[in-house]
C-alpha positions as CSV (number, residue, x, y, z in Angstrom):
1,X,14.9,109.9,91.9
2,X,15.0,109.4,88.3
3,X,11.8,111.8,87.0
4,X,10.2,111.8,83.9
5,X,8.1,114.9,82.7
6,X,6.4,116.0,79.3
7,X,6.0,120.1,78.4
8,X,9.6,120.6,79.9
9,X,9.7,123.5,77.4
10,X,7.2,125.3,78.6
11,X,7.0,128.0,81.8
12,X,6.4,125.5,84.6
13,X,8.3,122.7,83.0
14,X,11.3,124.5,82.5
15,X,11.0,125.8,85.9
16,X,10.3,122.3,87.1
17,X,13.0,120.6,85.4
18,X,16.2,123.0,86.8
19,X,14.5,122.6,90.3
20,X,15.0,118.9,90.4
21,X,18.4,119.0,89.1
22,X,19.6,120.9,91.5
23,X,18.7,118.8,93.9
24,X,20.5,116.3,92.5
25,X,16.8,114.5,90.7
26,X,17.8,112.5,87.2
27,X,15.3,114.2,84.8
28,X,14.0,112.4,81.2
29,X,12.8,115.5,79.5
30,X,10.0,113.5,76.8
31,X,10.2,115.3,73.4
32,X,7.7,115.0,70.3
33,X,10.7,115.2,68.0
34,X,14.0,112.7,67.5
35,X,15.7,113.2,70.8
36,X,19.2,115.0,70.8
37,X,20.4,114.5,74.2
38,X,21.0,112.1,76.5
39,X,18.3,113.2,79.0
40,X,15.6,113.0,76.2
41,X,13.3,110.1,75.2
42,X,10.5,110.3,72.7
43,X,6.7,110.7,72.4
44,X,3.9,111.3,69.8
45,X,0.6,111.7,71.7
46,X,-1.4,111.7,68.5
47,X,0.1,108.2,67.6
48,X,-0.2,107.5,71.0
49,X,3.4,106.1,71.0
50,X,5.6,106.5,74.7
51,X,9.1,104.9,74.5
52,X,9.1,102.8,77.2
53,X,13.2,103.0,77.4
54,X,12.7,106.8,79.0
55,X,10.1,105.7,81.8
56,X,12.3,102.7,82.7
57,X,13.6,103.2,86.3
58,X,11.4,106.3,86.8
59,X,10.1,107.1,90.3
60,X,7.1,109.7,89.4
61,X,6.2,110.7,86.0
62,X,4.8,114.7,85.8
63,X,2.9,115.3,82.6
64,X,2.5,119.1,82.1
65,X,2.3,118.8,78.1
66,X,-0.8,121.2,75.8
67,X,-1.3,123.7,73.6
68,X,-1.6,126.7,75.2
69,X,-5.1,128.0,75.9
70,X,-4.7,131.5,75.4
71,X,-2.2,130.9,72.6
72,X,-4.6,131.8,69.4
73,X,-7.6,133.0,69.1
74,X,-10.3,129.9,69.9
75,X,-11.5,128.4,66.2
76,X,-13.2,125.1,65.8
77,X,-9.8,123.9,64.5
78,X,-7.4,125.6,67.6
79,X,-10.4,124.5,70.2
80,X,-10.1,120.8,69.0
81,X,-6.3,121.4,69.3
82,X,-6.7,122.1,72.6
83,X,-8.9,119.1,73.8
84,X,-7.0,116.6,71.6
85,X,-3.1,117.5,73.0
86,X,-4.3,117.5,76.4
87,X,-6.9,114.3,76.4
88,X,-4.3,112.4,73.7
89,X,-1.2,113.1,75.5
90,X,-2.8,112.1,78.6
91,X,-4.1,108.8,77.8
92,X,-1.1,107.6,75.8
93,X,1.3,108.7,78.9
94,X,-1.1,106.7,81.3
95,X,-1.0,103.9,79.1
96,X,2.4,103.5,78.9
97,X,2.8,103.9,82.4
98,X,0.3,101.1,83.1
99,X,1.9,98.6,80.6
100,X,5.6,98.9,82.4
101,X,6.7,95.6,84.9
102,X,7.5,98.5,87.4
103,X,5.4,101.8,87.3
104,X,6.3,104.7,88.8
105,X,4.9,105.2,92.2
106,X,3.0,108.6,91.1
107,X,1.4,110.2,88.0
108,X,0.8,114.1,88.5
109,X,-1.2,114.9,85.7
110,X,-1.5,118.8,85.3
111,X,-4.9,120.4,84.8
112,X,-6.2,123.2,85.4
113,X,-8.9,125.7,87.6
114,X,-10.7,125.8,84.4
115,X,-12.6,122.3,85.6
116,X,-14.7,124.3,87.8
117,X,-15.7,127.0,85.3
118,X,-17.2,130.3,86.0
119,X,-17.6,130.3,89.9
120,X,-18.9,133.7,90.2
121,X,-18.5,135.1,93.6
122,X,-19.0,131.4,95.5
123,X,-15.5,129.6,96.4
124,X,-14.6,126.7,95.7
125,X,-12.2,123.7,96.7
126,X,-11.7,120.1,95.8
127,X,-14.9,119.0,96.4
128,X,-16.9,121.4,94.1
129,X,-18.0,119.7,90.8
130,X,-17.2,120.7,87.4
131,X,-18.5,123.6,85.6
132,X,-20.0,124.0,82.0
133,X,-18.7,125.7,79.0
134,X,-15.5,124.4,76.9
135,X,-12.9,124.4,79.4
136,X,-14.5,122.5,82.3
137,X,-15.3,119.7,79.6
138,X,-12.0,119.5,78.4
139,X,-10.3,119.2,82.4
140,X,-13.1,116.3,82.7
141,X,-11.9,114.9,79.8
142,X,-8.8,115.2,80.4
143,X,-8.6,114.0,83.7
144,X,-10.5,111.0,82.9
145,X,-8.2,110.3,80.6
146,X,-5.6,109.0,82.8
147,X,-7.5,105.8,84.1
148,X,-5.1,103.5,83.0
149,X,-2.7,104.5,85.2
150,X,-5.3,104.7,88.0
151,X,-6.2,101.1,87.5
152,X,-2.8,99.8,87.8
153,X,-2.7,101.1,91.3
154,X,-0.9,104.4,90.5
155,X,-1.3,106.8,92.7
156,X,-2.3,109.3,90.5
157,X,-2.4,113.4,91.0
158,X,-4.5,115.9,89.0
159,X,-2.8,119.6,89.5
160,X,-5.1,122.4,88.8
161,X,-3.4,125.2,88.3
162,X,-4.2,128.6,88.4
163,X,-2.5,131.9,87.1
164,X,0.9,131.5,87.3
165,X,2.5,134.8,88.1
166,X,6.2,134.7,86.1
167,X,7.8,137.4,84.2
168,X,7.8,135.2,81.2
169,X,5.1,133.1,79.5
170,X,1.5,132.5,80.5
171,X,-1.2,135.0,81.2
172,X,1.3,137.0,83.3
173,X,3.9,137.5,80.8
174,X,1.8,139.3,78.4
175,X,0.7,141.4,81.6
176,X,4.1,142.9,82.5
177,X,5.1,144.4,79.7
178,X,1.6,146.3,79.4
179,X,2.1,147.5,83.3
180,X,5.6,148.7,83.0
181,X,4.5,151.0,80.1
182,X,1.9,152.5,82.2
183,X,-0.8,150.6,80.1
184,X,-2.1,148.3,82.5
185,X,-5.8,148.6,83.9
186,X,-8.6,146.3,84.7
187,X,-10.4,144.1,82.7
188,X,-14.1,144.3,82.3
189,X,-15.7,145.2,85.6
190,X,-12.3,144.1,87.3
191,X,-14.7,142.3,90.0
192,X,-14.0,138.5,88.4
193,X,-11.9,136.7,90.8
194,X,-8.3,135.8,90.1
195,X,-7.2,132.5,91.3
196,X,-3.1,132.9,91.4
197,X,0.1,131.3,92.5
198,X,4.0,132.2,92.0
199,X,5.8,130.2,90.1
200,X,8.2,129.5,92.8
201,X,5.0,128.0,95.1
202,X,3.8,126.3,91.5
203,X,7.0,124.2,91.5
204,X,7.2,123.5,95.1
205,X,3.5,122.4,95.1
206,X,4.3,119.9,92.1
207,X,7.0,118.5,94.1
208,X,5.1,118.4,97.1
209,X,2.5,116.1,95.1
210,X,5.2,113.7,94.2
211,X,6.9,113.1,97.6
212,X,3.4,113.0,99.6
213,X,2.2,109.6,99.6
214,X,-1.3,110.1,101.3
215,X,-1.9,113.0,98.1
216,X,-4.2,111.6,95.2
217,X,-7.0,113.1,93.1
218,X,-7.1,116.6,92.8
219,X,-5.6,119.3,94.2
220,X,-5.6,123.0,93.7
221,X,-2.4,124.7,92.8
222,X,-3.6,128.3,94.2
223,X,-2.7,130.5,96.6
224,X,-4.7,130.6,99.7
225,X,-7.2,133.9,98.9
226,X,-7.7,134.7,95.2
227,X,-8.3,138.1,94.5
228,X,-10.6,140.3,92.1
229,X,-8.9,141.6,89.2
230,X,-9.3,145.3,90.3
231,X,-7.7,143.8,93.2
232,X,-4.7,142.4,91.3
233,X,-4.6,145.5,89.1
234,X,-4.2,148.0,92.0
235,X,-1.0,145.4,93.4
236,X,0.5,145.4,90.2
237,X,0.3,149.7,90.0
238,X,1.9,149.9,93.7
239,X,4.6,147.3,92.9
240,X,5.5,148.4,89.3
241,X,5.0,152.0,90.6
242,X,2.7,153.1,87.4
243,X,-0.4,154.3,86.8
244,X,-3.8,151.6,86.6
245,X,-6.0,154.1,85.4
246,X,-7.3,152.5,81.9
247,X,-9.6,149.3,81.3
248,X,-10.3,147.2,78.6
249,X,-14.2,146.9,78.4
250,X,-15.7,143.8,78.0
251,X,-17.1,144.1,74.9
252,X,-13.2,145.0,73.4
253,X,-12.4,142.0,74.8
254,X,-14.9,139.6,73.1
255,X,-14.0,141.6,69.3
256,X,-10.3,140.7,70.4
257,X,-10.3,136.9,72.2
258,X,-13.3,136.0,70.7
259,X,-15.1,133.2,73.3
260,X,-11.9,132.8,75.5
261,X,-12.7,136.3,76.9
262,X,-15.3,134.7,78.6
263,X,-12.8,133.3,80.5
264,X,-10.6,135.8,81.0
265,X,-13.7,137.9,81.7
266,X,-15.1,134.9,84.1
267,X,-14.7,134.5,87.8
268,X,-12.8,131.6,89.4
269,X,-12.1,131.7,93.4
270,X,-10.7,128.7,93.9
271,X,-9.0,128.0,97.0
272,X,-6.2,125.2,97.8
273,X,-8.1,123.2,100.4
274,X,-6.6,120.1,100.4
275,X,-2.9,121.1,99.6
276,X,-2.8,123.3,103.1
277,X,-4.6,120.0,104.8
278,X,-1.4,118.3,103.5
279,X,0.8,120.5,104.8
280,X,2.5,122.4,102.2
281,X,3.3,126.5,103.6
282,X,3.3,129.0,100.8
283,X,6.4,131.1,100.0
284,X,4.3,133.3,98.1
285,X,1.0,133.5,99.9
286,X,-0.2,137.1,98.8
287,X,0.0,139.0,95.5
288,X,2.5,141.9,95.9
289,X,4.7,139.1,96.9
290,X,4.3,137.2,94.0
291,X,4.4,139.8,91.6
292,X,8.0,140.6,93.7
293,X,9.2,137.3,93.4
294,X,8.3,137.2,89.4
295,X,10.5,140.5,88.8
296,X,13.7,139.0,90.7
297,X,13.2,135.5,88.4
């Protein structure tokens, strides 16, 4: 299949893009910048320009492009940032998708756990409605934002993704470093739920979304329990073999992050409902084996 994706620089992108090749896929890797290869095309969200040359012949389109959340600290500037590359990006890709003579078959648009907001203790699936605070408005935003390519009768997938446990980028990269030097601990009470994945199982779900016809709407990109973060703490400690014994208050945590420690400080257990009804088996179903499987990567 000829597959066209946006972020393919990013953690799950990259990961994405050498798992198809080696299956033989044809990947266009959409770039915001005058393409230098053959496998690029480009793209300017903010102009809301797609060339249409790089979606030509594509089977599925996988649009995993946005600034990072966690990237900088959250001003009014970095916040708008955040909600414009996402909802932008989303509605220009769906637009060009829409205005094609021969769509792809599937759209999987990736978004993220943060739709459902601060779930507390109570878990939550598919079917739970969004939450309230920044992030849940941006993932309704930004999921609505791909109606055009709904309304031409593309079967369209919204992947919300959880932590992804990798050795390199994301939340878990910056988690590592501080656990092999012994510095790791808990943050805030530790009893927040933690609503994680591997990478491997991140990349297989993707591709599970694009070859399952009967898959549409959302789906949860989780593993099947989350955990607390004293939970996750205490696996990292036994795997990494060091110590777990320091926290980071909550309070150190707001003077640090500013209002995106309420999210890392929030609780999300979000469970994968309807990608285990669809039949997709975890590689990676528990933590310790996660964590494993991100230190041979």
């Amino acid at each position: 299949m000829r597959i066209a994706i946006t972020g393919s620089s990013g953690l799950i992108g990259q990961a994405l893009v050498r798992s198809l090749r080696a299956d033989g896929h044809e990947v266009v890797r959409f770039v915001r910048r005058t393409p230098s290869a053959p496998d690029e095309a480009e793209w300017d969200p903010r102009r809301g320009h797609v060339d249409p040359a790089g979606l030509t012949g594509c089977g599925a389109v996988v649009h995993l492009a946005g600034a990072g959340v966690g990237d900088h600290r959250w001003t009014a500037a970095y916040k708008k940032e955040i909600r414009d590359s996402r909802v932008a990006g989303t509605d220009a890709m769906a637009r060009a998708i829409a205005a094609l003579d021969a769509p792809p078959a599937v759209f999987v648009c990736g978004t993220a756990i943060g739709y459902y907001g601060d779930t507390g203790d109570r878990a939550v699936d598919e079917h739970a409605p969004a939450g309230q605070g920044f992030l849940p408005e941006v993932c309704v935003e930004w999921e609505a934002a791909a109606a055009p390519a709904q309304l031409a009768d593309v079967r369209t997938v919204f992947a919300r993704t959880g932590l992804v446990v990798a050795a390199e980028g994301g939340a878990w990269g910056k988690l590592f470093p501080l656990f092999k030097a012994g510095l790791g601990g808990r943050l805030g009470n530790g009893r927040q739920y933690w609503s994680f994945i591997s990478l491997h199982d991140e990349i297989a779900a993707l591709r599970h979304a694009v070859d399952t016809p009967d898959l549409s709407g959302p789906l949860n990109l989780t593993a099947p329990e989350p955990l607390t973060n004293r939970e996750v703490t205490a696996a990292m400690g036994r795997v990494l073999r060091r110590p777990t014994l320091l926290s980071v208050p909550a309070p150190a945590l707001r003077l640090v992050l500013g209002e995106f420690a309420g999210d890392v400080i929030g609780s999300q257990r979000v469970r994968p409902t309807r990608l285990l009804e669809s039949g997709f088996t975890f590689r990676d179903p528990d933590i310790e084996g996660s964590i494993r499987a991100a230190l041979a990567e």
